[in-house]
C-alpha positions as CSV (number, residue, x, y, z in Angstrom):
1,X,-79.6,259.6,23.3
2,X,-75.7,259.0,23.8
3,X,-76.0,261.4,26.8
4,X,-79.2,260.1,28.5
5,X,-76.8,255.9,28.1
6,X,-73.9,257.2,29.3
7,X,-75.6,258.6,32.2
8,X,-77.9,255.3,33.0
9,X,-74.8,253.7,32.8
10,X,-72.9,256.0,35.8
11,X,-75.7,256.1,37.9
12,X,-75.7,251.9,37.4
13,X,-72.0,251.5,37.7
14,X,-72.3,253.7,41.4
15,X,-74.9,251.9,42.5
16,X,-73.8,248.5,42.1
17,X,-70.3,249.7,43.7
18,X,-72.6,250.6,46.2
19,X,-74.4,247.8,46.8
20,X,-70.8,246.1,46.6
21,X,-69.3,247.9,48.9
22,X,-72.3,246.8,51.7
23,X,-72.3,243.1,50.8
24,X,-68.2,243.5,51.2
25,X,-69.2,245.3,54.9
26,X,-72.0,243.1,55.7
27,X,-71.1,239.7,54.5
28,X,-67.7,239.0,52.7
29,X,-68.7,235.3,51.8
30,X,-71.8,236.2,49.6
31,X,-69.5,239.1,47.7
32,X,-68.4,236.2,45.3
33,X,-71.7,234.9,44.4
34,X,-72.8,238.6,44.2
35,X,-70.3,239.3,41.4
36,X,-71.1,236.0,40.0
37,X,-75.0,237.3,39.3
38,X,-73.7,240.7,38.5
39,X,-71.2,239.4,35.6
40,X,-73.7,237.0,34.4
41,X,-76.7,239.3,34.2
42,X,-74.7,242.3,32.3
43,X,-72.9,239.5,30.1
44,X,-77.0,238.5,29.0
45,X,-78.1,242.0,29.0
46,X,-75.6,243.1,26.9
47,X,-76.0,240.0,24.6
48,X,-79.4,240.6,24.6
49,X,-79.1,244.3,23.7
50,X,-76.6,243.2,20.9
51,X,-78.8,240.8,19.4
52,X,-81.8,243.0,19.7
53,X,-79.5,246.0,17.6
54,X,-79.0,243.6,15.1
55,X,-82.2,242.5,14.3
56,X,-83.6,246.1,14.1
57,X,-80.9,247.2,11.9
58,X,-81.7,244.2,9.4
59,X,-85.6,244.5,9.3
60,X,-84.5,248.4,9.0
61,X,-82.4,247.7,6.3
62,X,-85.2,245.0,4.7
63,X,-87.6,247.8,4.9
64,X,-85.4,250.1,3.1
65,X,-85.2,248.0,0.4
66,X,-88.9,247.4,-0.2
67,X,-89.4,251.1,-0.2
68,X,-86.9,251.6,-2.4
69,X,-88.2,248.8,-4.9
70,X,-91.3,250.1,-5.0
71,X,-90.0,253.5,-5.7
72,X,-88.2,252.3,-8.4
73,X,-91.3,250.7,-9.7
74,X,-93.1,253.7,-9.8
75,X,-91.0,255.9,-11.1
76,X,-89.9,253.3,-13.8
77,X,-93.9,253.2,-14.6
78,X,-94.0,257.1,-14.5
79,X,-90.9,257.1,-16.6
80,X,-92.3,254.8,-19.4
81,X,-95.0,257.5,-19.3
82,X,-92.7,260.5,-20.0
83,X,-91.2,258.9,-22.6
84,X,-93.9,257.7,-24.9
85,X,-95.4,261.6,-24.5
86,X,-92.6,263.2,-25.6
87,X,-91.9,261.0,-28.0
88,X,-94.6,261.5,-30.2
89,X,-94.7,263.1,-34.0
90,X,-95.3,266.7,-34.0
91,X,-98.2,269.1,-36.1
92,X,-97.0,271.3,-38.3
93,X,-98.6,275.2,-38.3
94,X,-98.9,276.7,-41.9
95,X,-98.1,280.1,-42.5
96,X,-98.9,282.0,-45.9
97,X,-97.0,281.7,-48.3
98,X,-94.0,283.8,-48.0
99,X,-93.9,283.5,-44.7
100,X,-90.5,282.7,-43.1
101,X,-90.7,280.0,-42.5
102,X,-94.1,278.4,-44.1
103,X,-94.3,275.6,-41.8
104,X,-93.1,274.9,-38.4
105,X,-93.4,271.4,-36.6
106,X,-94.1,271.5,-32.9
107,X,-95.3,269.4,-30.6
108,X,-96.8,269.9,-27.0
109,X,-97.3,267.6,-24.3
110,X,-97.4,268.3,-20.5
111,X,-94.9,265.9,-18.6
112,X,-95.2,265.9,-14.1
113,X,-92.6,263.6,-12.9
114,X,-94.8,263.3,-9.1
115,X,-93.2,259.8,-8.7
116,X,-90.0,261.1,-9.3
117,X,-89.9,264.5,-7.4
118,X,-91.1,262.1,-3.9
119,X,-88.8,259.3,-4.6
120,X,-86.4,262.1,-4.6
121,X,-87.5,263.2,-1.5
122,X,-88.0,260.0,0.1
123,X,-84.4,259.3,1.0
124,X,-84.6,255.9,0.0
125,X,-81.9,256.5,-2.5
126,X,-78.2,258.0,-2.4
127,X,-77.5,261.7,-3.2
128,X,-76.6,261.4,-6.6
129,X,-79.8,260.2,-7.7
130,X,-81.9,262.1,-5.6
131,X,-80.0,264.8,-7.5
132,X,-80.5,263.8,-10.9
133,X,-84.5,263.2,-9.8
134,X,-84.9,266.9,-8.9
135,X,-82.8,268.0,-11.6
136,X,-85.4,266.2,-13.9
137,X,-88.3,267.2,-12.0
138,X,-86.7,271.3,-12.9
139,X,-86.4,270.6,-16.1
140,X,-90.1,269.1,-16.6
141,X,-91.5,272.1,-15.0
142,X,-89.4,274.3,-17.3
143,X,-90.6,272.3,-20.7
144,X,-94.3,272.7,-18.9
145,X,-93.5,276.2,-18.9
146,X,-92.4,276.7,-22.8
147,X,-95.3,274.3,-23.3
148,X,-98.2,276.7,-22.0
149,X,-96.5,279.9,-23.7
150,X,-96.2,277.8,-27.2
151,X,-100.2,277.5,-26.5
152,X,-100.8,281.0,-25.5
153,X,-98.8,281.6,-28.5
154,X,-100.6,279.7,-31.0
155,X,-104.1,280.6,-29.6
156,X,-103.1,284.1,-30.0
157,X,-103.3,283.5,-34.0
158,X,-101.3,285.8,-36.3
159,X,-101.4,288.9,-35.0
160,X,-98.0,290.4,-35.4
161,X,-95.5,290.1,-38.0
162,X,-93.0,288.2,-36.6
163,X,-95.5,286.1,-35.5
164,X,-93.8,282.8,-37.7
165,X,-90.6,283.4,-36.4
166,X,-92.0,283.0,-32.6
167,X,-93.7,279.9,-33.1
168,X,-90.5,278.9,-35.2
169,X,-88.6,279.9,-31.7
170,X,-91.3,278.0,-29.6
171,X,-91.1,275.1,-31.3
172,X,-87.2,274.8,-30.8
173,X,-87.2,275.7,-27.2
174,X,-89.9,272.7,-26.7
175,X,-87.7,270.8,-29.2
176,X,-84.5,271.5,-27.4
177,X,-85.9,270.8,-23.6
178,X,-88.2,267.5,-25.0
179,X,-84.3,265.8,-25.9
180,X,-82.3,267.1,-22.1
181,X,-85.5,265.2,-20.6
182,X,-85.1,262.5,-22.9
183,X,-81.5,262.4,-21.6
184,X,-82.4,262.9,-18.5
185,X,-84.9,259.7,-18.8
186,X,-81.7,257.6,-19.5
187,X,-79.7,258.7,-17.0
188,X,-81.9,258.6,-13.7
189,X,-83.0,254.8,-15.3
190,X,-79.3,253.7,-15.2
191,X,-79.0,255.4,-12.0
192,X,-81.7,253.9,-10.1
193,X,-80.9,250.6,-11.5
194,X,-77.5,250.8,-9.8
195,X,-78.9,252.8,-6.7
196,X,-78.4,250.4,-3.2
197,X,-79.7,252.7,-0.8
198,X,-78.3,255.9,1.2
199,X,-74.6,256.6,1.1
């Protein structure tokens, strides 16, 4: 783009030396009034080119920030969403008695942060947010993971004998990754909040 100005730009400046150079030749009295229209018209073309800039950058700019509101509304919705499912009170599994341990608490929920992963992708936002959205969007798809084995594992039924102890570990893996999303949660929220647009 720089390249294909600069050269519209030498190909003008020879041919108005050109032209110049004729009218000088031809006719010295109309050189004056020549430069006169010459000034004049680059002074409003370049004003006008100016101006034109300007307005583009700020309806750019006003565009920008729409998108990037209604990113932040979405993903402030999808948020809300996130929280309230993994925020819920968990079942507890029985074992027999003398099991170790007799009861374990879990809880399972699926979480997909779509709003997040494309605002994230959108470039509406600066790089530290966009990080902290993917970095989220990881970490749901890991808790989906542990989510879908703790399933497996439950539908499975006791069929080994450590089979307490690995719903035990299931249930603290899911515990563990439903608080670093929690976390997560607060921090892209205070980040977006504070997010102005691409830096």
């Amino acid at each position: 783009m720089l390249d294909m100005l600069l050269n519209i730009t030498v190909v003008a400046i020879a041919i108005t030396l050109f032209y110049s150079l004729i009218i000088f030749c031809k006719k010295r009295d109309a050189l004056w009034d020549w430069w006169h229209i010459l000034v004049s018209t680059l002074v409003s073309v370049t004003l006008a080119m100016a101006g034109g800039i300007k307005i583009f950058r700020m309806q750019s700019s006003e565009q920008d920030a729409q998108e990037r509101a209604q990113w932040k509304m979405l993903v402030a919705a999808e948020f809300s969403e996130m929280t309230a499912g993994l925020s819920g009170n968990p079942m507890n599994i029985n074992f027999p008695a003398g099991a170790a341990p007799e009861q374990v608490p879990i809880y399972i929920t699926y979480v997909q942060p779509i709003a997040a992963e494309r605002a994230a992708l959108s470039g509406k936002f600066n790089r530290s947010t966009s990080e902290k959205l993917l970095q989220l969007a990881e970490a749901t798809r890991a808790y989906d993971m542990k989510a879908t084995y703790a399933l497996q594992l439950l539908a499975q039924g006791n069929i080994s004998p450590n089979y307490a102890e690995r719903v035990a570990h299931a249930s603290f893996n899911l515990s563990e990754s439903r608080k670093n999303i929690l976390a997560y949660l607060l921090e892209v929220n205070a980040l977006m909040a504070n997010d102005s647009g691409r830096r």
